[in-house]
MARTOR-969837 format. One record per residue: residue in three letters; x, z, y of N, C-alpha, C, O in turn. Coordinates in pm, 1 decimal, decimal comma. Each point is the difference from the previous one (the first is absolute). Example, Ala and Ser with C-alpha at 12.3 -4.5 7.8 and 13.67 -1.06 7.14 Angstrom:
+------+----------+----------+----------+----------+----------+----------+----------+----------+----------+----------+----------+----------+
! code !       nu !       nw !       nv !      cau !      caw !      cav !       cu !       cw !       cv !       ou !       ow !       ov !
+------+----------+----------+----------+----------+----------+----------+----------+----------+----------+----------+----------+----------+
!  ala !   1319,0 !    780,0 !   -569,0 !    -89,0 !      0,0 !    119,0 !     90,0 !      0,0 !    120,0 !    103,6 !     66,5 !     -1,9 !
!  ser !   -138,6 !   -138,5 !    106,9 !     82,0 !      6,0 !    119,0 !    -77,0 !     73,0 !    109,0 !     50,9 !     16,9 !    110,8 !
+------+----------+----------+----------+----------+----------+----------+----------+----------+----------+----------+----------+----------+
end
This chain:
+------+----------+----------+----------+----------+----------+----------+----------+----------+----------+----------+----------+----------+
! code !       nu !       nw !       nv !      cau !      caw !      cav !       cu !       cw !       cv !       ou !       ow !       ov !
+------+----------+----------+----------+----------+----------+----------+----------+----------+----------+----------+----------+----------+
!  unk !  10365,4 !   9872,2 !  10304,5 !     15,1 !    -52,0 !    134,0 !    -70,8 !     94,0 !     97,1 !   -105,4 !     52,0 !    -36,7 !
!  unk !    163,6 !    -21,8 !    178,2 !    -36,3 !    116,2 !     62,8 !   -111,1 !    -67,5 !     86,3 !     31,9 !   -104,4 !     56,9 !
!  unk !   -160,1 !    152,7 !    -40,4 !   -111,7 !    -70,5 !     68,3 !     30,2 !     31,0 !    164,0 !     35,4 !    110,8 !     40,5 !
!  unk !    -51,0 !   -200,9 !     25,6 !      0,1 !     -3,4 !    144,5 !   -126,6 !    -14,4 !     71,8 !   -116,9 !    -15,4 !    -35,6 !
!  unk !    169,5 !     23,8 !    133,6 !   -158,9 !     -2,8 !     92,4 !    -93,8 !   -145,7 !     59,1 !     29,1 !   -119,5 !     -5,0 !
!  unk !    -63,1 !    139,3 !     20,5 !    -81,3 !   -122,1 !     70,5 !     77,2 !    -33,4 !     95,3 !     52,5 !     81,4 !     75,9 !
!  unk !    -33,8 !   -238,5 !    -68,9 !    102,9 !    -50,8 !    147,4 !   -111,0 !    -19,0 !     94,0 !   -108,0 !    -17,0 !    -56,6 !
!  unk !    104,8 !     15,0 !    195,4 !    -49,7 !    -76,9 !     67,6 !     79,2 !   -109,7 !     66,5 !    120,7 !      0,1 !     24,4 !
!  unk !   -206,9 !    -90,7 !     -0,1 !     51,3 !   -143,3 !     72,5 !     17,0 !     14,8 !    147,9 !    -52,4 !    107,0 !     31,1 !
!  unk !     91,8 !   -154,0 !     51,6 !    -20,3 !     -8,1 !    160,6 !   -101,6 !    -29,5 !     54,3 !    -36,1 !     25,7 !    114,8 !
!  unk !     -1,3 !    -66,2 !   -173,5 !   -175,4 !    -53,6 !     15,7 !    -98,8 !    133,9 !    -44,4 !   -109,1 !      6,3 !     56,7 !
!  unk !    146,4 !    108,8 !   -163,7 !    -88,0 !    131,7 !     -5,5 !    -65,8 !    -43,2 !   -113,5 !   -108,3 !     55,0 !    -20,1 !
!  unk !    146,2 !   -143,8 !    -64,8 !    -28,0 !    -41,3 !   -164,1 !     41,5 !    114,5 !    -75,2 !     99,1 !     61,5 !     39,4 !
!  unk !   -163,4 !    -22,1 !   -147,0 !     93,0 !     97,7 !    -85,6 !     11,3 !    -90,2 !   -126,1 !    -64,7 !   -103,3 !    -17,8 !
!  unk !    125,9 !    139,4 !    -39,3 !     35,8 !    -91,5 !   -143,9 !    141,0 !    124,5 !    -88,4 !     83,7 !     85,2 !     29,8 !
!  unk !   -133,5 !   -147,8 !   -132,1 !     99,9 !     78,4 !   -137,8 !    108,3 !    -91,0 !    -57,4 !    -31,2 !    -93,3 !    -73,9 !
!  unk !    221,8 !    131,8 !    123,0 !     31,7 !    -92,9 !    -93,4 !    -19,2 !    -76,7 !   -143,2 !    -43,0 !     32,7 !   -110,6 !
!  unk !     93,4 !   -144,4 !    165,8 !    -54,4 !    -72,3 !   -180,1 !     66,1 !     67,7 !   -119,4 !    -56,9 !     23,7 !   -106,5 !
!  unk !    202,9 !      9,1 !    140,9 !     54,7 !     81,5 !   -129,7 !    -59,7 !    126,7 !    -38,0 !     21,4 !     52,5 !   -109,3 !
!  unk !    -87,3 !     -9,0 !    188,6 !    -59,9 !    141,1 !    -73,6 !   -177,7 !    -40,7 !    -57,2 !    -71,9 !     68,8 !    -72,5 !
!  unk !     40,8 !   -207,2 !    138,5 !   -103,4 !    -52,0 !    -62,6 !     15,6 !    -64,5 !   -164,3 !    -92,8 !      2,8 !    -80,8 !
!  unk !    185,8 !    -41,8 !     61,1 !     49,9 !    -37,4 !   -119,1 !     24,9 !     96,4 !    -81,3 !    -41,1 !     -3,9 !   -116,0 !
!  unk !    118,4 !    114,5 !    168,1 !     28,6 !    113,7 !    -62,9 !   -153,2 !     57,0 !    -63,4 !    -26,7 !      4,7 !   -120,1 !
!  unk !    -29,3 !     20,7 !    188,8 !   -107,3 !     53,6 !    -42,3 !    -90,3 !    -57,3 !   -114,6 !    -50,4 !     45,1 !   -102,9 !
!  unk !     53,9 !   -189,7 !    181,5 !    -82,8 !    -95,4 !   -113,6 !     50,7 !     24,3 !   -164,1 !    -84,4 !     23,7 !    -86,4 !
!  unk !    226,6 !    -32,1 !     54,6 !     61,5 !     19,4 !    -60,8 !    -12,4 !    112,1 !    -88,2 !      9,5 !    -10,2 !   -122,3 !
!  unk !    -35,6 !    142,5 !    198,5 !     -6,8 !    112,8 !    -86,5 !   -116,6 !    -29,9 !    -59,1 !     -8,3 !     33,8 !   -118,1 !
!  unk !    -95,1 !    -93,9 !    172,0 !   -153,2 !     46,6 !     12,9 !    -27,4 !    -91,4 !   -174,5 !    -84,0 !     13,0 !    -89,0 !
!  unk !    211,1 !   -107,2 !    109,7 !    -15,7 !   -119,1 !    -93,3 !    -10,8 !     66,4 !   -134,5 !    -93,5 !      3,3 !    -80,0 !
!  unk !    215,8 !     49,4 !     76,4 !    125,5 !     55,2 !    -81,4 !    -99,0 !    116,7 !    -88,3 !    -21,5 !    -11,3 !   -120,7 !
!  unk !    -31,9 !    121,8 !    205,1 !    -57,0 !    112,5 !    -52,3 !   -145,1 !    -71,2 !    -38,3 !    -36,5 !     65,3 !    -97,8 !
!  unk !    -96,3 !   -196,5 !    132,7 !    -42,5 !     -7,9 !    -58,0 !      5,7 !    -51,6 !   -112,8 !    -97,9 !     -3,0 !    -74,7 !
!  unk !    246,0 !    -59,8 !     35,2 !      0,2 !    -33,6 !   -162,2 !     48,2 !    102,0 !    -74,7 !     -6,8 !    -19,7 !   -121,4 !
!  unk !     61,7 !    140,9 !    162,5 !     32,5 !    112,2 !    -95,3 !   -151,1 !    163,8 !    -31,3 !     -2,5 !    107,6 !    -59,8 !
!  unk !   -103,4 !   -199,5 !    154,5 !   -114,1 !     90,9 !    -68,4 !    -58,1 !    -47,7 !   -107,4 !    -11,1 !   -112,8 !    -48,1 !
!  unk !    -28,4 !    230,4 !     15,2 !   -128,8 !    -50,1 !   -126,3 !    -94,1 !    -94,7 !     54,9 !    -33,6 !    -23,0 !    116,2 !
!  unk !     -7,9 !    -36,3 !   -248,7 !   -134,8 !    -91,8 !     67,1 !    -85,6 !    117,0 !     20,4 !     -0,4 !     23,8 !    120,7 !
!  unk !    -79,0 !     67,6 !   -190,5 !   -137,0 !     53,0 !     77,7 !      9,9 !    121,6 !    111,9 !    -89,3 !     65,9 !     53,2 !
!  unk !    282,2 !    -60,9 !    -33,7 !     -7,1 !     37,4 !    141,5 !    -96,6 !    -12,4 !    110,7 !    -30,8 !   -118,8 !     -9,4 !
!  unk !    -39,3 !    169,0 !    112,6 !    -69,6 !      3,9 !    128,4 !     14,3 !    114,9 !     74,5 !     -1,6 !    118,8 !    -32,2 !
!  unk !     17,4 !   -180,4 !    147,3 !     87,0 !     34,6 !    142,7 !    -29,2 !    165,5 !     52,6 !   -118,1 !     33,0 !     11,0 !
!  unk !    186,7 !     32,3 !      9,4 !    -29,2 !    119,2 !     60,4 !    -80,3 !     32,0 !     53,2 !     16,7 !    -45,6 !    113,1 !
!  unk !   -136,7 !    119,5 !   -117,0 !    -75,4 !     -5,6 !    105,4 !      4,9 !     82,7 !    157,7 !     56,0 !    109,4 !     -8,0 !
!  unk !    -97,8 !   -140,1 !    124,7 !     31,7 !     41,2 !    151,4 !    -17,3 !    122,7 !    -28,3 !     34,5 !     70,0 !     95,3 !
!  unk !    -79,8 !      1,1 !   -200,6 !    -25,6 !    134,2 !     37,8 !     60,8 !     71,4 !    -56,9 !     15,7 !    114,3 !     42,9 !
!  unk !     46,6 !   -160,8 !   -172,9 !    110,4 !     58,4 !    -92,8 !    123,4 !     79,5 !     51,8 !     68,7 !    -56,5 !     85,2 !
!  unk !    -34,5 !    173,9 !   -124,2 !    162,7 !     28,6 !     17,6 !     85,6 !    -81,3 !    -87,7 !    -20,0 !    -46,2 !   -112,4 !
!  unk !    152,3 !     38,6 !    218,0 !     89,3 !    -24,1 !   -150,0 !    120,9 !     87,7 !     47,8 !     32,2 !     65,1 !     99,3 !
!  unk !     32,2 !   -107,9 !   -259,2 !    106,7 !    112,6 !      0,1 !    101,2 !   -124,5 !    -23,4 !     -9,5 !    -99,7 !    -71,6 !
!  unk !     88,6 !    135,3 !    141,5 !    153,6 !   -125,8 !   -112,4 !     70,3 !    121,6 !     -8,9 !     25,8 !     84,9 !     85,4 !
!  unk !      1,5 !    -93,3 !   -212,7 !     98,4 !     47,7 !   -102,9 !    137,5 !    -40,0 !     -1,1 !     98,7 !     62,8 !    -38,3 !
!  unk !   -107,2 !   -160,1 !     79,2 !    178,3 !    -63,8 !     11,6 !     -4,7 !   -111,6 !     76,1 !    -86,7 !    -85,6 !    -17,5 !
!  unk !    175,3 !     77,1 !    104,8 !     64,4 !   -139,2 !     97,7 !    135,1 !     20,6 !    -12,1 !     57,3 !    100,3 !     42,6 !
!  unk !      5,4 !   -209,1 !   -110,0 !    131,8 !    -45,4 !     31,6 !     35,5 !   -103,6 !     14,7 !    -24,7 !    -81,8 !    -88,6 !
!  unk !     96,6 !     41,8 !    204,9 !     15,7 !   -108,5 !     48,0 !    148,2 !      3,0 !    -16,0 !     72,4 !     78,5 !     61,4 !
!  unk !    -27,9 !   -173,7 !   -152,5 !    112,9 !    -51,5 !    -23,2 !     40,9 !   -121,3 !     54,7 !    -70,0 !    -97,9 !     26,1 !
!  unk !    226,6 !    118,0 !     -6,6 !     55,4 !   -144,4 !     48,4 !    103,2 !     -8,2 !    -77,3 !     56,3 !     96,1 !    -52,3 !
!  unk !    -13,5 !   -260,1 !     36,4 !    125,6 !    -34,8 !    -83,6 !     88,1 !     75,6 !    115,3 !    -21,8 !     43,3 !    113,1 !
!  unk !    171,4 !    -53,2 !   -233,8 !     72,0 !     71,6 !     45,1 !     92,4 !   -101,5 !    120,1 !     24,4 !   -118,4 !    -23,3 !
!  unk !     16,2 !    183,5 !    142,0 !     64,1 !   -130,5 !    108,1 !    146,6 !     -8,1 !    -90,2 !     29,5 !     79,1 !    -89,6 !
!  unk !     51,7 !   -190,4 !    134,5 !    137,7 !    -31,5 !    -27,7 !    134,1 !    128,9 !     32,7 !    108,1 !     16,6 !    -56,5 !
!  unk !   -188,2 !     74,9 !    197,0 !    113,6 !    133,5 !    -19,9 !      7,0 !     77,1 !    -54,8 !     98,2 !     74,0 !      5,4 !
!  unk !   -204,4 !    -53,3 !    -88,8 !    -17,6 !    144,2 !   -107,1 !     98,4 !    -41,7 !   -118,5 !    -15,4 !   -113,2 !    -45,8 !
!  unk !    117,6 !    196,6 !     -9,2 !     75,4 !    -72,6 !    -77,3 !    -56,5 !    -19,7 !   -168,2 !    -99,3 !     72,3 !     -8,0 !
!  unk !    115,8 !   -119,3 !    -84,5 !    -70,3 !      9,9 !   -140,6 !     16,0 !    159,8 !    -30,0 !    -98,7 !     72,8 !      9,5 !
!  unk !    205,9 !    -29,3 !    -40,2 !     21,8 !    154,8 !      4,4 !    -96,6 !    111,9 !     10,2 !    -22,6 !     88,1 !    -82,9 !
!  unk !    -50,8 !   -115,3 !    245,2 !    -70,3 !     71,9 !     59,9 !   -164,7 !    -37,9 !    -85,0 !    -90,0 !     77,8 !    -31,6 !
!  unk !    100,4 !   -219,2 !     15,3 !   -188,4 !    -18,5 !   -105,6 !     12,3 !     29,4 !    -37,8 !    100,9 !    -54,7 !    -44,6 !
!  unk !   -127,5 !    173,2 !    -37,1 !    -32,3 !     71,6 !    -79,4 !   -110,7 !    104,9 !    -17,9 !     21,8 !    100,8 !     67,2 !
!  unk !    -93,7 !    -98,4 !   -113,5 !    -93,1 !    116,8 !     55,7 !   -126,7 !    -22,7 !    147,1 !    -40,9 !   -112,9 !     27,1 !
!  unk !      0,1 !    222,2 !     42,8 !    -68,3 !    -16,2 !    124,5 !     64,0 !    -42,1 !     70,2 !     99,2 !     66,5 !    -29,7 !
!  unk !    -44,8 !   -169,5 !    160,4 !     68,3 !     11,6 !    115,3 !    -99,1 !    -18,1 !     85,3 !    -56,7 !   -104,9 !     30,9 !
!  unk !     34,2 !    242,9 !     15,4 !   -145,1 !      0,7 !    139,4 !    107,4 !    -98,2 !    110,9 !    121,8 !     -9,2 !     15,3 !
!  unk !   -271,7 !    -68,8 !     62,4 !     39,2 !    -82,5 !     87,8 !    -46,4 !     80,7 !    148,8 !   -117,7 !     32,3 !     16,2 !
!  unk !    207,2 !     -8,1 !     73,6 !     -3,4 !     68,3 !    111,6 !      9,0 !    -36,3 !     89,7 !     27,7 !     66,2 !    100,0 !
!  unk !    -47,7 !   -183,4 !   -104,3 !      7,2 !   -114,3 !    144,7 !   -154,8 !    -73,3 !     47,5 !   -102,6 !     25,2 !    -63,3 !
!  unk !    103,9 !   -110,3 !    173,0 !   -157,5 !    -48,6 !     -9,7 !    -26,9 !    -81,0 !    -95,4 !     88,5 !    -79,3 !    -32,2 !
!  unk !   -219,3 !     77,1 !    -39,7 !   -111,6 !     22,9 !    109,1 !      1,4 !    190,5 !    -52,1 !     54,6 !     72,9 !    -82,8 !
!  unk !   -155,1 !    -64,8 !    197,5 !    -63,8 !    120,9 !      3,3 !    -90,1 !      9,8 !   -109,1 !    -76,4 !    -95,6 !    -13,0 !
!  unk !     65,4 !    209,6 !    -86,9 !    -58,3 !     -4,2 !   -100,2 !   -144,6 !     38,9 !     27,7 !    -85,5 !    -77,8 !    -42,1 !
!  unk !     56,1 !    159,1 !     90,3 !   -203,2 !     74,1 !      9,7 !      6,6 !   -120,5 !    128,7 !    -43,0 !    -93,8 !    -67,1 !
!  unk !     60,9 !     49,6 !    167,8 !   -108,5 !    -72,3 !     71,2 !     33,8 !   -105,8 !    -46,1 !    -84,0 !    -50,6 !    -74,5 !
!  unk !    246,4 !    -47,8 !    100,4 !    -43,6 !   -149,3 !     13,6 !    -18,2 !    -87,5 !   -125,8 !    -59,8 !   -107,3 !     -8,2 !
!  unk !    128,7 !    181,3 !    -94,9 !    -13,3 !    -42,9 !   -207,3 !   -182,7 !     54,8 !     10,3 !    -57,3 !    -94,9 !    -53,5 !
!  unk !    -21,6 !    168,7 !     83,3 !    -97,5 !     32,7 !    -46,9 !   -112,1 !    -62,7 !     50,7 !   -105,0 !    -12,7 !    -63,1 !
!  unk !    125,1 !    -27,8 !    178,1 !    -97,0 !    -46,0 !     65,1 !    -36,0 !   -171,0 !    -53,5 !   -106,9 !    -52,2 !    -31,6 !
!  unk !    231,3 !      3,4 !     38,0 !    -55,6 !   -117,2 !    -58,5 !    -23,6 !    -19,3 !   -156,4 !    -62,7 !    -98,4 !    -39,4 !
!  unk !    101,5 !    171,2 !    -28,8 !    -49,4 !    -14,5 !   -140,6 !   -133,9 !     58,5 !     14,0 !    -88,4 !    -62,8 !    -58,2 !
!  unk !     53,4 !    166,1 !    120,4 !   -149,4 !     43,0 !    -14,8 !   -123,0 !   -108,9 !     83,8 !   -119,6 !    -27,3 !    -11,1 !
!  unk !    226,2 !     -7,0 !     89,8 !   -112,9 !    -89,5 !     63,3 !     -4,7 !   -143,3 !   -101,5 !    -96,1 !    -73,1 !     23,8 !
!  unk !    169,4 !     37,0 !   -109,4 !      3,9 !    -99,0 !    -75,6 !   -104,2 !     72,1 !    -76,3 !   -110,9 !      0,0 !     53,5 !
!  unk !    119,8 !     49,1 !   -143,8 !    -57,0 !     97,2 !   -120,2 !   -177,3 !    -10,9 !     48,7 !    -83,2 !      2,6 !    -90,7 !
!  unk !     35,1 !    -14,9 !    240,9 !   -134,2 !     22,3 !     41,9 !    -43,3 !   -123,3 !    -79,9 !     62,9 !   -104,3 !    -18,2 !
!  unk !   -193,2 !    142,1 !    -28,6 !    -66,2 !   -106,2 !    -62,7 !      1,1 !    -57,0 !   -150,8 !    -86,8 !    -61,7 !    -61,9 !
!  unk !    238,1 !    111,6 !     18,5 !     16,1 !    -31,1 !   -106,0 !      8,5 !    166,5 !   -126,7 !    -13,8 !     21,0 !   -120,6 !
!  unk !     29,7 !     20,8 !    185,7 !     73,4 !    173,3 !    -75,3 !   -139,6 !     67,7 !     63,3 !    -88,2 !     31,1 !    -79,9 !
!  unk !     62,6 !     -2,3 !    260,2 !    -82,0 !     65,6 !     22,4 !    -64,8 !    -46,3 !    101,4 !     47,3 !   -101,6 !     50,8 !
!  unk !   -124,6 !    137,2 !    -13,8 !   -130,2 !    -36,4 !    160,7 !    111,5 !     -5,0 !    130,1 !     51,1 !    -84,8 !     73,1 !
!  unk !    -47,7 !    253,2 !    -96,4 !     66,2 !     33,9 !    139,6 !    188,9 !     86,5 !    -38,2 !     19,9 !     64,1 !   -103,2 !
!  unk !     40,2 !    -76,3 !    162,6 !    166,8 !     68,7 !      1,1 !    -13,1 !    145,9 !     64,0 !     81,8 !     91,9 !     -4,6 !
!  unk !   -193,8 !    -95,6 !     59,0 !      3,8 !    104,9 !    105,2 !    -57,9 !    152,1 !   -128,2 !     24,6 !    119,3 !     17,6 !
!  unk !   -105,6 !   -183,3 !   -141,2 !     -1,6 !    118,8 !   -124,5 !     99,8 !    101,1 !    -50,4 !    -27,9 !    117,4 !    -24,7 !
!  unk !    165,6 !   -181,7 !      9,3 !     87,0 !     37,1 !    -31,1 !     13,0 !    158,9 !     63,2 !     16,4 !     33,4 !    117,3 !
!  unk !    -24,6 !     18,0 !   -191,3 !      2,8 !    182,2 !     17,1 !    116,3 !     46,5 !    -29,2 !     58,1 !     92,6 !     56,7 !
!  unk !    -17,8 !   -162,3 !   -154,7 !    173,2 !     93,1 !    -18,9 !     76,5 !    -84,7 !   -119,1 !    -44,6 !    -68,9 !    -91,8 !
!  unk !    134,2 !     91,8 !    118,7 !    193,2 !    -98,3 !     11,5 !     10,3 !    117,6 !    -85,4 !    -63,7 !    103,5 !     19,9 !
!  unk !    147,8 !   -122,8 !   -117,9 !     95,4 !     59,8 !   -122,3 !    102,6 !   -102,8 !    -22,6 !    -14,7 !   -122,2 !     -3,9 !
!  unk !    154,8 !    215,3 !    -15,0 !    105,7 !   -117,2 !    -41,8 !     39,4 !   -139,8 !     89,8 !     -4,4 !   -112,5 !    -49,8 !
!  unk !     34,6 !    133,4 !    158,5 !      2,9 !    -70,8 !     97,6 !    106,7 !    -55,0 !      9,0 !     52,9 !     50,7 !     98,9 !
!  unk !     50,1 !   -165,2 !   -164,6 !    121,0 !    -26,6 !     30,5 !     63,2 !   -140,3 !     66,9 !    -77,7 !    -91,1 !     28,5 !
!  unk !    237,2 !     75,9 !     -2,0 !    -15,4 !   -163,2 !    -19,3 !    183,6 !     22,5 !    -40,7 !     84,9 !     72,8 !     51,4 !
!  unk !    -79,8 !   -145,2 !   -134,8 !    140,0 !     14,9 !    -63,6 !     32,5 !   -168,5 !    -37,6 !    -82,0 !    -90,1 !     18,0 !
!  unk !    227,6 !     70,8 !    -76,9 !     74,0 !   -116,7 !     -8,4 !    -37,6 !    -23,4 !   -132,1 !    -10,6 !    103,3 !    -66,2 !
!  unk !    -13,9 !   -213,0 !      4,6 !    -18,3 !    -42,0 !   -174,1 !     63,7 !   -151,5 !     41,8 !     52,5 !    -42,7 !    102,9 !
!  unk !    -91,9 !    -32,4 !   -269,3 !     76,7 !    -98,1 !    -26,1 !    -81,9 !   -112,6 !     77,7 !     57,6 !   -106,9 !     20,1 !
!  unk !   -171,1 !    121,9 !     18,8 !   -129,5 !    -75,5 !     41,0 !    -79,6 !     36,7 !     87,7 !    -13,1 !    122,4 !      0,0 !
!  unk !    -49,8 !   -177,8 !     79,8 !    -74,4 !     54,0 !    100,5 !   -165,2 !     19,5 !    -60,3 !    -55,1 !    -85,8 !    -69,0 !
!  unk !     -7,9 !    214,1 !    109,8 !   -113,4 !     17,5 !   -118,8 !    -71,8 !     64,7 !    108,2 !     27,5 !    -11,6 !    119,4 !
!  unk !   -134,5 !     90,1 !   -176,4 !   -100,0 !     72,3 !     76,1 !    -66,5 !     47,8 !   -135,4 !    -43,8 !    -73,7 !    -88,3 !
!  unk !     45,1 !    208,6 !     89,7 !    -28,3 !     51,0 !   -126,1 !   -123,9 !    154,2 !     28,8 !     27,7 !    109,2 !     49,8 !
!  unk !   -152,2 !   -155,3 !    -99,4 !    -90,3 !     82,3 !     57,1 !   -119,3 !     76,4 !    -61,9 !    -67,4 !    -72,7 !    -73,0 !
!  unk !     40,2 !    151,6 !     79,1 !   -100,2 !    103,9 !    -88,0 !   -100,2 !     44,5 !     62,1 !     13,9 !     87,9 !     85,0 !
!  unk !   -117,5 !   -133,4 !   -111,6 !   -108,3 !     84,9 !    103,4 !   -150,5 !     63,2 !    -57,7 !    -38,6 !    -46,6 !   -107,2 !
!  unk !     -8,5 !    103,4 !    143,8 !    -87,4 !     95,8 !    -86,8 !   -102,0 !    -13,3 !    124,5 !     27,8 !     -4,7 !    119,8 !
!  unk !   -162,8 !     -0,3 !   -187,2 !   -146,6 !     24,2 !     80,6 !    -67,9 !    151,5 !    -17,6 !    -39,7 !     48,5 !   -105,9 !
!  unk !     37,2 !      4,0 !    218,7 !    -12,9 !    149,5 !    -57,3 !   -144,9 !     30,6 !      2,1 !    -40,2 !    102,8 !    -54,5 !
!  unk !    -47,7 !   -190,9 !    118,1 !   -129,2 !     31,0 !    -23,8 !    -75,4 !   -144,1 !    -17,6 !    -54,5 !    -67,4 !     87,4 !
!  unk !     66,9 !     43,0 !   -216,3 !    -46,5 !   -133,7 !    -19,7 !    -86,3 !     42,6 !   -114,0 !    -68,7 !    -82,8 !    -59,8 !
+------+----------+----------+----------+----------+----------+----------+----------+----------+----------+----------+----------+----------+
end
């Protein structure tokens, strides 16, 4: 889901839609039941490296069966480096690492069509 910005109200409230609040909650859920237990959290001062991001989506109803086969890169929105990254990293704070802002360098950067919608991710601490 592509992260958006802060709305403001007419009144000069800022607030975060609820669907990208859910969204987030969600990842944050999701990735703390697929760590190890004696996992602990990145620390603020750490680099990291991710090794792989791919963000997959099921395939829509126009792609024909024919065409699944293999990679089908997705070339439409969202935008892959800002609006896919921002909210998974900002989900990821707290649970994976301190701060998003560590992240030193992206390898393997994709987002392509599969049978399922996934988030598939590799990340390495380079001075831990």
């Amino acid at each position: 889901m592509p992260h958006q910005s802060v709305r403001v109200t007419r009144t000069g409230r800022t607030y975060q839609p609820k669907k990208i609040i859910d969204y987030k909650s969600q990842i944050a859920k999701v990735v703390g039941e697929q760590l190890p237990d004696d996992f602990c959290v990145i620390k603020a001062d750490s680099q990291i490296h991710i090794k792989r991001l791919h963000y997959v989506f099921k395939y829509t109803k126009s792609i024909p069966k024919y065409k699944r086969q293999g990679m089908v890169y997705k070339h439409t929105k969202p935008d892959l480096h800002d609006n896919l990254n921002k909210a998974l990293f900002d989900a990821l704070e707290g649970v994976v690492w301190e701060r998003d802002q560590n992240v030193v360098a992206m390898d393997d950067v994709k987002k392509y069509y599969g049978e399922d919608d996934a988030i598939i991710m590799e990340i390495e601490c380079l001075n831990c």
